[in-house]
N, C-alpha and C positions, 0 to 999 in steps of 0.2 A: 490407267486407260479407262475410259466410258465403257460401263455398263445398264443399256435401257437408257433410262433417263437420270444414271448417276454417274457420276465420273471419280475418279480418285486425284487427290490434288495433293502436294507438299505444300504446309504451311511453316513461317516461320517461327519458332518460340523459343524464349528466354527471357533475361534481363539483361543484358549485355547486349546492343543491338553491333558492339563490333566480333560477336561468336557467337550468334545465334545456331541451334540447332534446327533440326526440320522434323515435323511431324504428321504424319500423312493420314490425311481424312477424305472420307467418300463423300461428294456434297452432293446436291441437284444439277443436271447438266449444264442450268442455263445459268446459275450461282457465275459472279464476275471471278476471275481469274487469282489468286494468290496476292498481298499488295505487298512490296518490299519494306524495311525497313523504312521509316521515317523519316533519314537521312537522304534517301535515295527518291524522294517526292516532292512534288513541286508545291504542293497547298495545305494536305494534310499532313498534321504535327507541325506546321509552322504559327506562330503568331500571329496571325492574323487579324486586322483591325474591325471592329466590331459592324454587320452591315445597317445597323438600325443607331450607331453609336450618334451622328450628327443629329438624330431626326429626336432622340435622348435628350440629348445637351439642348439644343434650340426648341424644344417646346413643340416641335412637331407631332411627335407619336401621340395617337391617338389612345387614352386611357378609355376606361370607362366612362369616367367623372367628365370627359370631354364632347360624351357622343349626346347630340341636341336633337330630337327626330320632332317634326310638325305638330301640334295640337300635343305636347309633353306636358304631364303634370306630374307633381314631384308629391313624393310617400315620404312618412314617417310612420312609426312604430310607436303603440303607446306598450312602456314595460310596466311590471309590477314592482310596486317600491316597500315590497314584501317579502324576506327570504323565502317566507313558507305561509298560505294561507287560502281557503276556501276563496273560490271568487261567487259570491253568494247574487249577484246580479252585472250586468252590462248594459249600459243604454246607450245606444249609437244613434239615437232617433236626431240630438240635439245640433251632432257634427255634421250629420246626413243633409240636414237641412242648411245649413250655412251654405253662403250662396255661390265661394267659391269652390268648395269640397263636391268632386265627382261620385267618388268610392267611396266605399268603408266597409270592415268587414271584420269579426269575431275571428282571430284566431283558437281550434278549439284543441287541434290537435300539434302542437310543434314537435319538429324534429330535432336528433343530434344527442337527444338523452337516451337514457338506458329506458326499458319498458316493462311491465309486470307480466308475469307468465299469464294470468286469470285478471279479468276486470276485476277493478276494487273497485268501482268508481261509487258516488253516495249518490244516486239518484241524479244523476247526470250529472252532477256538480265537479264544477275541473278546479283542479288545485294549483296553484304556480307554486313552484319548487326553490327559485332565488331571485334575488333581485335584479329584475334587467330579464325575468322569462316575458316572453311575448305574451303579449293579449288581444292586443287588436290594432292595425293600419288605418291608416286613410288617404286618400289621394286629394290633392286639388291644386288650384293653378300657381300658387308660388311657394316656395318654400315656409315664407312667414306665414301663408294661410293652412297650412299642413299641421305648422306646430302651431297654431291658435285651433284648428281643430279636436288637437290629442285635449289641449284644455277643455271642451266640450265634449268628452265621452264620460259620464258618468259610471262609476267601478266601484261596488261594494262589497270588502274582503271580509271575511272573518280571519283574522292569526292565528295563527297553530304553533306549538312550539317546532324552534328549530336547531339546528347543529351546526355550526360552520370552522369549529375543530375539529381534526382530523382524531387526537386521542378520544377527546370525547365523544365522539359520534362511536366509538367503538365498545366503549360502557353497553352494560345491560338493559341500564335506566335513563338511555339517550333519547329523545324523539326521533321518530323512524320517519327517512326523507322518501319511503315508499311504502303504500300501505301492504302491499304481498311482495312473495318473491320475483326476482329479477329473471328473466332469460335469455333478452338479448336488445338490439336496436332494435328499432322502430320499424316494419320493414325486411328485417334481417333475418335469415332461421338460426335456428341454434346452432353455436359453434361449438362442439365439441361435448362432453358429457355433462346432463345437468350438474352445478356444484349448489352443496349446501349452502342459508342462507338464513343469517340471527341478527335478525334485526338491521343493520345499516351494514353490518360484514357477510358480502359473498364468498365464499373459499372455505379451504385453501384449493387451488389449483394445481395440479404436482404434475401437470404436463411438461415432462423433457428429463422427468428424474429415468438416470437409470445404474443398472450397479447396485452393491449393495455399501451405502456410506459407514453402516457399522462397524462392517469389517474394515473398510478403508480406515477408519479412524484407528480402530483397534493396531493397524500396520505401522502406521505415523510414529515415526519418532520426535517430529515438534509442530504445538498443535496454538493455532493463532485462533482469534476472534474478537468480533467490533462489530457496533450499529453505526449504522451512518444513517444520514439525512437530508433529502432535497427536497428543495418548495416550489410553488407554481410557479412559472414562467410561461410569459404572453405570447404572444407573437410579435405584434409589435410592428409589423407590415409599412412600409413608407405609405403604398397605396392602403385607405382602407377598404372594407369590401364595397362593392360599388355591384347595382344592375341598373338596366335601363331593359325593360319585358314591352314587346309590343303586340298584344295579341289582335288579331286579324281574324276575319272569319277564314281566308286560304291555310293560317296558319299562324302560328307561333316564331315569333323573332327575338331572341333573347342576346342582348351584348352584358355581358359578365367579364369580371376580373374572375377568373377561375383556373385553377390546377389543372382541369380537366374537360376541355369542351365535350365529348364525345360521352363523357358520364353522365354531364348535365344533361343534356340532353335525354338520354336515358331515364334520369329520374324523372324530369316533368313531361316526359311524353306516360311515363306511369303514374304517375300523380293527377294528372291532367284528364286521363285515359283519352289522349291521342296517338295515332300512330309516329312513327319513329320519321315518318317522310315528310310530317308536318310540324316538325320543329327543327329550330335553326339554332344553335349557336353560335358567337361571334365572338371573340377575346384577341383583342390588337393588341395592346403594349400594355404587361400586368405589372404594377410595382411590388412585385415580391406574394410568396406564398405561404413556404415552409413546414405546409400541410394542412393547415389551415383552410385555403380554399381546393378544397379537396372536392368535396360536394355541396350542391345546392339547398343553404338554410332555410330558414325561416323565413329571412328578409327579403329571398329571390320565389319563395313560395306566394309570399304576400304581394310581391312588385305583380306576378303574374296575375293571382285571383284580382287585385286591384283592377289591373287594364282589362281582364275579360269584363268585368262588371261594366270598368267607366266608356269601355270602348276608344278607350285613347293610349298612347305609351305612357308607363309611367317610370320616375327611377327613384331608387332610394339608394343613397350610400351614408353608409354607417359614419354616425363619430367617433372621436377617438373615446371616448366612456362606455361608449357602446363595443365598442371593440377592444376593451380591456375586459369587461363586463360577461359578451355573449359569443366572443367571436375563437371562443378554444384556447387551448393552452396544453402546455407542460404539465403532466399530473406531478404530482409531489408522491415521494415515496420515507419510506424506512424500514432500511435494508438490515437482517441481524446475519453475517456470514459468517462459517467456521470452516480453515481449510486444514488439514491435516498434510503433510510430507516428509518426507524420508530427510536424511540428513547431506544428500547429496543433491537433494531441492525436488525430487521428483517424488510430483503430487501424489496423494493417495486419496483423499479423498476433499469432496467442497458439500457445505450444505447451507441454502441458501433459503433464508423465511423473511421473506416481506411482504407489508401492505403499503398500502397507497392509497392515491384520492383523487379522481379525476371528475370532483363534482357529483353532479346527479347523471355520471356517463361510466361509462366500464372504460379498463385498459389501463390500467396505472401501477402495470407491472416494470419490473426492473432488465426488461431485455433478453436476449439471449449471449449476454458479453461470457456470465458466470461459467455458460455451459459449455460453449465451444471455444474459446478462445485460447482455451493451454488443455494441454494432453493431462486429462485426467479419468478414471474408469469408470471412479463413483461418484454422484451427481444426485444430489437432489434439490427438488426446487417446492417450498410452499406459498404461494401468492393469493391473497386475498385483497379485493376492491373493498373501500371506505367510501358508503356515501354519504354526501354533505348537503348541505344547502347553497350551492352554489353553483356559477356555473358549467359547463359542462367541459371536457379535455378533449382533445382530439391531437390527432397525431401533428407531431413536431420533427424535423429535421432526426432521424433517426431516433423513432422510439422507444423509448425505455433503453435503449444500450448508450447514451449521453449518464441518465442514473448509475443503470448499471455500473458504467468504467470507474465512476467517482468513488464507489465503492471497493470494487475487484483491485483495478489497480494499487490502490492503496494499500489494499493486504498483503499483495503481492512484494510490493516494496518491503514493509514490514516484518513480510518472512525470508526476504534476503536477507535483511539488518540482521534477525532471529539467526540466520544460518550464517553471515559473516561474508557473504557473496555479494558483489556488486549487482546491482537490480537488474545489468543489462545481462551480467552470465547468467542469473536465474532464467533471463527469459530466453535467453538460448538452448538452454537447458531443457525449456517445460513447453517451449513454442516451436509447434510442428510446423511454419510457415515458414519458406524458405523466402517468399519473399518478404516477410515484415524481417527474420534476417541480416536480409540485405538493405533494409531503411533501416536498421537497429546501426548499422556497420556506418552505412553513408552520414547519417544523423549527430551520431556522436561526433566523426571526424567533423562535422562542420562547426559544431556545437561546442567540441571542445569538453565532450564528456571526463576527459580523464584529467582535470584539472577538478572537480568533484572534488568537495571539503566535507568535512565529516560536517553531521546536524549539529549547527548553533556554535561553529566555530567561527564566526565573523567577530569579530572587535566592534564593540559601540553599540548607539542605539538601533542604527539601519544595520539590520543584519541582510546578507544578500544567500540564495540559496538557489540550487538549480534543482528539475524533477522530470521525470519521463513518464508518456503513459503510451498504452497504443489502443488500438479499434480495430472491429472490424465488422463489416456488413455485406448480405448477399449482393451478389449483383443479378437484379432483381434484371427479367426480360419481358414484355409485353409481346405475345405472337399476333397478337390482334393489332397491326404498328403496319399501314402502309402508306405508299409516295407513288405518287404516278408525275415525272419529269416528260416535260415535252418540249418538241423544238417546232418552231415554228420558219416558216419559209421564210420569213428576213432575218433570219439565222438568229432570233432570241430562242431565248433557253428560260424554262420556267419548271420549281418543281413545289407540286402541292400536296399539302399533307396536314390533316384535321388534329396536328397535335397544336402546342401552344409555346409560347418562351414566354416563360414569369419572370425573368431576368437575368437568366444562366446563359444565356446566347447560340440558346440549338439552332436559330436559324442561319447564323453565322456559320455554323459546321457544318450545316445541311449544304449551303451554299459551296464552301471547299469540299466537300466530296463531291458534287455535281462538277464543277471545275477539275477538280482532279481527273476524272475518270473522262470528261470532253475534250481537256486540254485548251481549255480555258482560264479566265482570272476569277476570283469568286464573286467580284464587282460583278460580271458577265451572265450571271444566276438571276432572274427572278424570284424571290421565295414569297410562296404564300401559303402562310397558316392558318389555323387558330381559327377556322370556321368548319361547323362540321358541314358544308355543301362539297367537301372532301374527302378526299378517303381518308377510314378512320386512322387516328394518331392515338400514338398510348399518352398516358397520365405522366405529368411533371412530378414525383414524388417518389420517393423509394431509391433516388439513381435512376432511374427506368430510362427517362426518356435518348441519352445518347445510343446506350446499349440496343432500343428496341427499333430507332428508327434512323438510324446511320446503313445496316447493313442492307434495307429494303433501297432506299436512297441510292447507295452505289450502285443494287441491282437493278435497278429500274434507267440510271443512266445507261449502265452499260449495255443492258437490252435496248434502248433505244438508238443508244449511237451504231450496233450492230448492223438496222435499219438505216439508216443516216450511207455505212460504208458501203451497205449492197446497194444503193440507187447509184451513188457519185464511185463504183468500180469501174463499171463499163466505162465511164466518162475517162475516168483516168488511166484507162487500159490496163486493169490490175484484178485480182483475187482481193476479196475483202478484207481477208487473212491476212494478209500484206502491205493495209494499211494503217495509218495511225494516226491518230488527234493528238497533237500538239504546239503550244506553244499560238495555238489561236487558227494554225493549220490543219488539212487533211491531205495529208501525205504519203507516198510510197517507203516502203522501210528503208531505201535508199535514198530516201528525199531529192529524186531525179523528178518525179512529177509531184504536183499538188497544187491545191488551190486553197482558198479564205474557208473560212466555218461558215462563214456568212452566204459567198459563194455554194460551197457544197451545199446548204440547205436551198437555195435560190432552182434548185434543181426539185426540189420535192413536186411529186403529181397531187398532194392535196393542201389544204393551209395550213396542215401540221400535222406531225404523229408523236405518237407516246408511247410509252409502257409504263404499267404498274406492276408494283411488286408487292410483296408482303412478306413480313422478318419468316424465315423459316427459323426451325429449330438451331438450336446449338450444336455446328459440326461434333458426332459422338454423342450428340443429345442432351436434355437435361438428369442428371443426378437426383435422386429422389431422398437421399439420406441425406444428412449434414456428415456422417460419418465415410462415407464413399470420399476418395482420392478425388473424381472430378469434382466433385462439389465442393472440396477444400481448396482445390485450383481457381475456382469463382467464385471465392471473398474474397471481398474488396479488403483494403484495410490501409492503417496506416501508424506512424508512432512520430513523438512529438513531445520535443522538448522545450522546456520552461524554464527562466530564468526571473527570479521574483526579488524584489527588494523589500523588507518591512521594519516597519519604523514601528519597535518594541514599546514604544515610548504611547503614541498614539493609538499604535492597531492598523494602520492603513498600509494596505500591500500596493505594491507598485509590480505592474509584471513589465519589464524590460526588453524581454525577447523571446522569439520564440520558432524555433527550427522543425518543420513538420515533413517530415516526408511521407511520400502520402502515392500511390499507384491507383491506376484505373485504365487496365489494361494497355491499350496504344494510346496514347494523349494524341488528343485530333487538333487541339490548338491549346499552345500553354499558356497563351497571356489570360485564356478564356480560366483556366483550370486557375491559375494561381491565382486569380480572381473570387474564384471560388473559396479555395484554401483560406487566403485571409477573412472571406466575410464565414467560414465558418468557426474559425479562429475568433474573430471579436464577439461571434456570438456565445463561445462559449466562454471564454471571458468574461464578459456583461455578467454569464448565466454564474459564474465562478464569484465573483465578489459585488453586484448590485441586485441586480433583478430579482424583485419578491413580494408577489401580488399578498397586499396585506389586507384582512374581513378585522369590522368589529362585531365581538363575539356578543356582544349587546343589543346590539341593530341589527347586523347579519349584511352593511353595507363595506362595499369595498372603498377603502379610505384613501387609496390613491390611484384610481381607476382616470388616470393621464398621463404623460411621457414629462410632465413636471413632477414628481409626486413618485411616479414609480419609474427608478432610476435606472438607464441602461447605459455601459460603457460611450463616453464622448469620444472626439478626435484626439484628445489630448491625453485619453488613459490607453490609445492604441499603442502597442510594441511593435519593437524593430521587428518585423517576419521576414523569414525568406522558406522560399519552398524548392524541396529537392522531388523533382516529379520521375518516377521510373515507368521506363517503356518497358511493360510486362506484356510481350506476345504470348498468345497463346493459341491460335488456331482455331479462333470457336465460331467465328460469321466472317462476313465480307468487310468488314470494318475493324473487327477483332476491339469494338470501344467499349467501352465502360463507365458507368456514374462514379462522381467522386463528392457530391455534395453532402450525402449522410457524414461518411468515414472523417470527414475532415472536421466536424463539430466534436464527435464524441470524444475523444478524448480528450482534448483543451483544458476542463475544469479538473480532469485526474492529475492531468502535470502540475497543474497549477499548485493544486494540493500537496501532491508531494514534492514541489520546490519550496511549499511554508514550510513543510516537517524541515526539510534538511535546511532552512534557515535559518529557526528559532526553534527547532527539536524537541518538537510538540506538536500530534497530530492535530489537526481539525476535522473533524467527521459529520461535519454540518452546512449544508450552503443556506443561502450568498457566506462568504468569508469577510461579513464585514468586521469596521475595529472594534465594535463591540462584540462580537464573535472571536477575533485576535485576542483581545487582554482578556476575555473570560477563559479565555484554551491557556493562555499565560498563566492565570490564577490572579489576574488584576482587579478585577472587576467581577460578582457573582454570573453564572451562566443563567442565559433564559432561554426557554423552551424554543425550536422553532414552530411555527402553526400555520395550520393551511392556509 
């Protein structure tokens, strides 16, 4: 019953949506109403065809690269073709003056690296750090006059010595890629307690240790240990980054391929030192992000100072060298773990010491897979950043827990072999997750887990081998996520909201909850994002964006259609209570009277009304520990199995197939999800046996900085997938959704791994898993080192 302005509501939860139980939450009064199973809905959880799909396919959608605005001149960036060196002068006088060049302008300060606690600086003198660090832009009227002007900037370096191995840089007698200690981004305050710092190693970091692992080991009766080893991976983005900056004396107009309008924005209204009302974001159709365009670089920093100078718009979109080069990545790590357990497989203790390399940037830890992901008491973590001369990491489709599982799970496996238990009972055993469980249960059955041959019993040279791994990540929520839906008197329907679709198809969702909740078709929705002259929308990254802005969306319809009933009541001789939208109608609950949607809005006394809404909290709230029961109820996660063929002969793995099951709360549309599924599946893939940003350690240049050169999974190396997706209600919003784009990456290169062990019964603990990584793990061929 309502209380104040709360009400008490029964939600439905489980995994079974044909025995769901019920779980009763107090929500906000005006929160839309409890939604039934999936089964019992006309839009939501259906397949749904994509609403931007034609506009995709035919060249319509409006990218960045597409947007042409009047008096446009077009930016380049000059970089330094120097890992590491004094920039001892700049002359811009020479490009200045060339007669098509508008702009030009000294980059002094770039963003996206790590920063020093105390200036070191040498009497102003600025150092570039790697090859491809920004130095200075220019604007002018065509593209050929842009880069015949970077040739007219005179740059005079002095070399420094530099590091672009990750062991090496960690010697005593390394060149140091910073002259003092580190503390944080650029920008940023310190996160967490200052850590120690010798030379190019920051750490260790022992944030998440708890327990005492001494004793755990001391308890252990069989005691595993391995390093493992992962190397950079790109992003890789179809689109690359692209801006088009129009600055204006009224204001600031910025069209960006971007993760997050609503941030940008934020940053260059502080960069800029404008207020928040005088800049615009704009991001229409993004080809891909993956974390990457998270925040506004160097290159949207430059596009902007350019057009204030030249007083015209100007765009720069990156090449691909450039965006192998400067535009983020995958840190590379090496993981040393040791887990100690009982003989009946339950853990007693894990201790986890790695470092990593995420460039001249922090964050190239190994996740949170080690700590939370199996019931164990004692835990420790030591983590230390390596810095290099290169460029700089930034977050990737779940970071650091893609590392992490390559490693974890593998031991995992390991210490069931050790104990004589199928990897799948270990994990029933040690895995508090009733729902990975039940993807452990579904998974096999599809997979055909218990046909399972011992490691390296195949006949011949193709030995064939299968392997499982699982994942798991928060399901992260933005409160700051809203929508305001309006209908307008010729009965359209519209609803806007300042997030973005990078390619995962929120506005396709956003559209079926609007439908849903009007009783409507989703075609029937106008959606408009992806500009912040709207109300604010959370970040594409982390999972965030379904979870944070589905359940404002449904509340925002349903407050409006409330409105909508009490005008068109009296009309149709009824209580409002008693009526209902559907099927394109508004109807009495006896469908004795009614009329069109189109009609009942033809009634409205203004030319439209709306409501916004904003995500409130998590029915029951959020969880603040990782250790609290709700908060283990909200990871995401998922498990996924691997079927690999390798040819003993050559070295060359072939992955054949691969079964993932994979949950995210209530699936709002599955063609949209297993869409998802597979592109995180080939991406880890790709990430499992090609991808591997390669530095010469002589030059300090990156030797295959293009999509020729630096190899990522084709069409022809994709396996059979198929995705088993579980409807996991849970009771927590008006939507009850959830991200699935991290969870479904991370694991991929653990399976993968351990389907090689159990095919040729030899681990690899090193990625990519190329043939020359196969026949060194064989004893074919001598092993060589991996490097950053």
């Amino acid at each position: 019953m309502a209380t104040g302005d709360m009400r008490d509501q029964k939600y439905p939860v489980g995994l079974d949506p044909s025995a769901l139980a019920e779980i009763e939450r107090r929500v906000p009064a005006d929160e839309a109403p409890p939604l039934p199973p999936n089964a019992m809905l006309a839009w939501i959880g259906k397949p749904v065809p994509r609403i931007d799909g034609r506009a995709k396919v035919t060249g319509a959608a409006r990218f960045t690269v597409d947007v042409k605005l009047p008096g446009m001149l077009y930016g380049r960036l000059l970089r330094s073709p120097y890992p590491h060196a004094r920039l001892l002068s700049l002359d811009l006088d020479a490009a200045a003056r060339s007669p098509s060049v508008r702009a030009v302008l000294a980059v002094n300060e770039p963003v996206g690296r790590a920063v020093e606690a105390s200036s070191a600086s040498e009497g102003g003198v600025r150092r570039v750090l790697y090859v491809g660090d920004v130095v200075a832009g220019v604007a002018a009227a065509t593209p050929a006059a842009a880069e015949a002007a970077l040739r007219l900037i005179t740059a005079q370096y002095q070399p420094l010595p530099f590091v672009v191995d990750l062991e090496a840089a960690r010697r005593s007698d390394a060149p140091t890629v910073f002259d003092g200690p580190v503390q944080a981004y650029a920008g940023a305050a310190q996160s967490g307690p200052p850590l120690p710092q010798q030379g190019n190693v920051r750490g260790p970091n022992r944030t998440g240790s708890r327990g005492n692992v001494e004793e755990g080991f001391a308890q252990a009766e069989v005691t595993i240990e391995g390093e493992f080893r992962t190397q950079v991976q790109t992003h890789c983005c179809l689109e690359t980054h692209a801006v088009v900056a129009d600055w204006r004396p009224e204001g600031l107009t910025v069209y960006l391929s971007t993760q997050y309008v609503a941030g940008a924005r934020s940053e260059l209204a502080e960069a800029f030192g404008l207020p928040l009302s005088r800049v615009r974001i704009v991001a229409d159709a993004i080809g891909g992000g993956f974390g990457s365009k998270l925040v506004a670089g160097n290159y949207v920093r430059a596009a902007v100072a350019l057009s204030r100078q030249a007083g015209a718009p100007v765009r720069i979109v990156l090449d691909r060298k450039e965006e192998q080069l400067d535009s983020g990545n995958r840190p590379a790590t090496v993981q040393k773990m040791r887990i100690g357990a009982k003989r009946d497989g339950a853990l007693r203790a894990i201790a986890l010491d790695t470092y990593g390399t995420a460039g001249v940037a922090l964050g190239a830890g190994a996740g949170f897979m080690a700590q939370g992901l199996y019931t164990c008491d004692n835990f420790s973590v030591a983590h230390s950043d390596v810095f290099i001369n290169a460029g700089p990491g930034c977050a990737m489709r779940a970071p650091g827990n893609v590392q992490g599982a390559f490693a974890l799970e593998q031991m995992i496996d390991e210490l069931a072999e050790k104990l004589g238990m199928d990897p799948l009972a270990l994990r029933d055993r040690i895995d508090p997750s009733p729902v990975r469980r039940e993807e452990r249960r579904r998974g096999a059955e599809r997979f055909g887990w218990s046909r399972r041959q011992r490691p390296g019993a195949d006949p011949g040279p193709v030995k064939r081998g299968v392997g499982v791994a699982q994942s798991h990540w928060g399901a992260n929520v933005r409160t700051n996520s809203s929508c305001e839906v309006r209908i307008l008197r010729d009965g359209s329907v519209e609803i806007v909201s300042a997030t973005q679709d990078i390619g995962g198809g929120i506005g396709t969702v956003l559209a079926q909850v609007v439908a849903e909740e009007m009783g409507l078709r989703p075609e029937d929705i106008v959606v408009r994002i992806g500009d912040t002259e709207f109300p604010t929308g959370p970040v594409s990254g982390g999972s965030t964006a379904t979870a944070s802005i589905t359940p404002p969306a449904r509340n925002a319809a349903y407050r409006v259609l409330r409105e909508l009933l009490e005008i068109v009541a009296p009309v149709l001789n009824a209580h409002p209570e008693s009526l209902v939208a559907r099927d394109g109608r508004i109807t009495t609950a006896d469908h004795a009277r009614g009329m069109s949607f189109r009609e009942a809005a033809a009634h409205l006394r203004t030319e439209r009304i709306s409501a916004l809404a904003t995500r409130s909290d998590d029915y029951g709230g959020f969880a603040q520990k990782s250790g609290d029961r709700a908060a283990a109820q909200k990871m995401l996660g998922g498990v996924q199995f691997a079927q690999v063929a390798v040819d003993v002969e050559t070295g060359i793995v072939r992955v054949e197939r691969v079964v993932a099951a994979q949950d995210c709360g209530r699936p709002m549309n599955p063609r949209q999800i297993e869409s998802q599924v597979h592109g995180g599946i080939l991406m880890g893939l790709s990430y499992a046996l090609y991808e591997n940003r390669v530095i010469d350690r002589h030059t300090g240049h990156v030797l295959n900085p293009d999509l020729e050169h630096y190899k990522i999974a084709r069409s022809r190396e994709a396996p059979a997938i198929e995705v088993i997706l579980l409807e996991n209600y849970q009771g927590t919003s008006a939507t009850d959704a959830y991200g699935i784009a991290e969870p479904s990456n991370i694991a991929t290169a653990a399976a993968i791994a351990n389907a090689v062990y159990n095919a040729i019964g030899v681990r690899v603990r090193q990625l990519p898993m190329t043939p020359a990584t196969i026949l060194a793990a064989l004893g074919r061929i001598p092993a060589r080192s991996a490097r950053a």
